[in-house]
N, C-alpha and C positions, 0 to 999 in steps of 0.2 A: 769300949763303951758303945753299946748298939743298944737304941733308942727305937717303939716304934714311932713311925710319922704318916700319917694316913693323909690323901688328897695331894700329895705333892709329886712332883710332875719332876722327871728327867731331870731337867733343867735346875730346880729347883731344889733336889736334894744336894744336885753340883754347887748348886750357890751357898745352903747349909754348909755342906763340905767345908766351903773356902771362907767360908764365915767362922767355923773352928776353926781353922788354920791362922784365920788373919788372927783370931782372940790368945793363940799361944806366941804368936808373932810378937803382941804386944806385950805379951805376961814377959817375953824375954828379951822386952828393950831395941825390938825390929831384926832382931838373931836368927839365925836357924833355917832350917831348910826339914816341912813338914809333909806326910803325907795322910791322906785316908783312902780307904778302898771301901766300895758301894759293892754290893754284890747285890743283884734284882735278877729274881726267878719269876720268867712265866710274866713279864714286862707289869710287874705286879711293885709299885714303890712302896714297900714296907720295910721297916730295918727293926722290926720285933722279935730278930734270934729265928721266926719258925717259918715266913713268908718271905724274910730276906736277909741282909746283914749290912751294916756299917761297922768298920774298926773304930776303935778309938785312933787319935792325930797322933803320929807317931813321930817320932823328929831325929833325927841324922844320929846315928851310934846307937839306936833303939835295936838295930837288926838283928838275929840270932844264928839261925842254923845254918841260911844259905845254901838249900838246897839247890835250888834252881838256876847256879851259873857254878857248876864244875868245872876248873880249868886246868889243866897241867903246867909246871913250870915252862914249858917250851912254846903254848900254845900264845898265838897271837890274844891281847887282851888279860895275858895273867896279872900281871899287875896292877891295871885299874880296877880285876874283880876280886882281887886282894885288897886293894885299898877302897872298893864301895860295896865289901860285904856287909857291915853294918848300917850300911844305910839306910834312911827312912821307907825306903817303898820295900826293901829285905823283910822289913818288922811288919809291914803292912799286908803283902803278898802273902807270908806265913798266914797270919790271924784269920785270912781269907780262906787260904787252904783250908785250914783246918777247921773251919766252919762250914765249907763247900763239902767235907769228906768226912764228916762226924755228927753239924749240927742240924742238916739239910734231910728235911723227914718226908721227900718223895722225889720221884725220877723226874726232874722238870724237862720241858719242852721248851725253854727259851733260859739262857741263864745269859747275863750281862751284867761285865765287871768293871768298874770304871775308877781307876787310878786316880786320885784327885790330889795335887799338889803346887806348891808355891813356887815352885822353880821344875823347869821339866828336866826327865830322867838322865843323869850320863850316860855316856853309852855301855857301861855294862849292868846298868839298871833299867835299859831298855832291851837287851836280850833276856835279862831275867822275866821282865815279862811278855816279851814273846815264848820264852818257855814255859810261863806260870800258864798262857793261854792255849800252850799243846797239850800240857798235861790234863787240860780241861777237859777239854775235846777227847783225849785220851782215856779221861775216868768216864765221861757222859757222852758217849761214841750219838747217842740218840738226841741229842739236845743240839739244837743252834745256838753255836756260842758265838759271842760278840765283844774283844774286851777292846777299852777305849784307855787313852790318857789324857787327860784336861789338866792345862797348867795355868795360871795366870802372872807368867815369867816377865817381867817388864821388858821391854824394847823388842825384842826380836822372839819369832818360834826357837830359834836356836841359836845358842850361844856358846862360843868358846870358849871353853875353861882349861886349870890344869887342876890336876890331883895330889894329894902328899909333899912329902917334902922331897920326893923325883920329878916332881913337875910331869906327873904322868897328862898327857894331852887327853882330852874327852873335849863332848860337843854337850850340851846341856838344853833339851829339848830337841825335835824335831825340824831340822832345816826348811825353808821353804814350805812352810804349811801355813796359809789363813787365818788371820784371827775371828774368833766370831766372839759375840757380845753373851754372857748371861747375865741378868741386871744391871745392863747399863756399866758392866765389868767388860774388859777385854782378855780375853784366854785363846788358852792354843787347844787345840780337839786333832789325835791322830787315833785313828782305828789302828787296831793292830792286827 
């Protein structure tokens, strides 16, 4: 669901973002684990399909193809990107792709993608997008690309978790990073 939204500022389509997010929060009784992706071409905040994009709020098991974290059985982290292939920023990262490489009708000069969710990335949802952000750079050699993640994870930038019913270990968000404020909200911001 990409909406346009004219005059709104960085910050403030981050706070949209997490304004969705908190509204499906409650549709499912304080549940879930959601995300959106902003993509803004050319520092231009429009999410009208032709000057920019917003995904629709995707939520934990939405994910599909999983392009973006191959891993071999042997390889460190097979497991946890087995077990957070469908997860919400998987579904989210796609619908981005594939509006960045199908719906996107001129060669921009600034593209900036910003991750937006309720709980920050585990860790093999955080090389997914360090990899959604090479491939970027890889398709648009000419563009400055800048991709971000904003969470507004309660307590801590990062947090220990485990995965499945192996109790595979992950960190959920980014360790040691800042909170900063948008709307009087506290979120966590890593560049990636």
């Amino acid at each position: 669901m990409a909406h346009g939204q004219h005059g709104l500022t960085r910050d403030g389509a981050i706070s949209a973002a997490l304004a969705a997010i908190d509204s499906k929060i409650e549709e499912n009784r304080g549940q879930g684990l959601y995300s959106v992706v902003l993509v803004i071409i050319d520092n231009i905040i429009n999410f009208d399909e032709q000057a920019g994009y917003q995904t629709a709020v995707k939520v934990a098991g939405s994910g599909g193809s999983d392009t973006l974290l191959q891993l071999g059985q042997r390889d460190a982290g097979y497991k946890e990107a087995q077990i957070s292939r469908r997860d919400s920023e998987v579904a989210s990262l796609d619908d981005a792709w594939d509006w960045l490489t199908s719906g996107l009708q001129h060669a921009p000069q600034f593209i900036t993608v910003v991750v937006v969710s309720n709980i920050g990335p585990c860790d093999g949802c955080k090389q997914r997008i360090v990899n959604f952000r090479n491939n970027v750079v890889q398709r648009f050699p000419a563009a400055n690309v800048q991709v971000e993640s904003v969470y507004a994870q309660d307590g801590a930038s990062g947090k220990a978790g485990t995965r499945g019913h192996e109790n595979i270990a992950t960190t959920y968000g980014y360790p040691n990073i800042v909170a900063s404020q948008i709307d009087g909200r506290q979120v966590w911001r890593r560049v990636i």
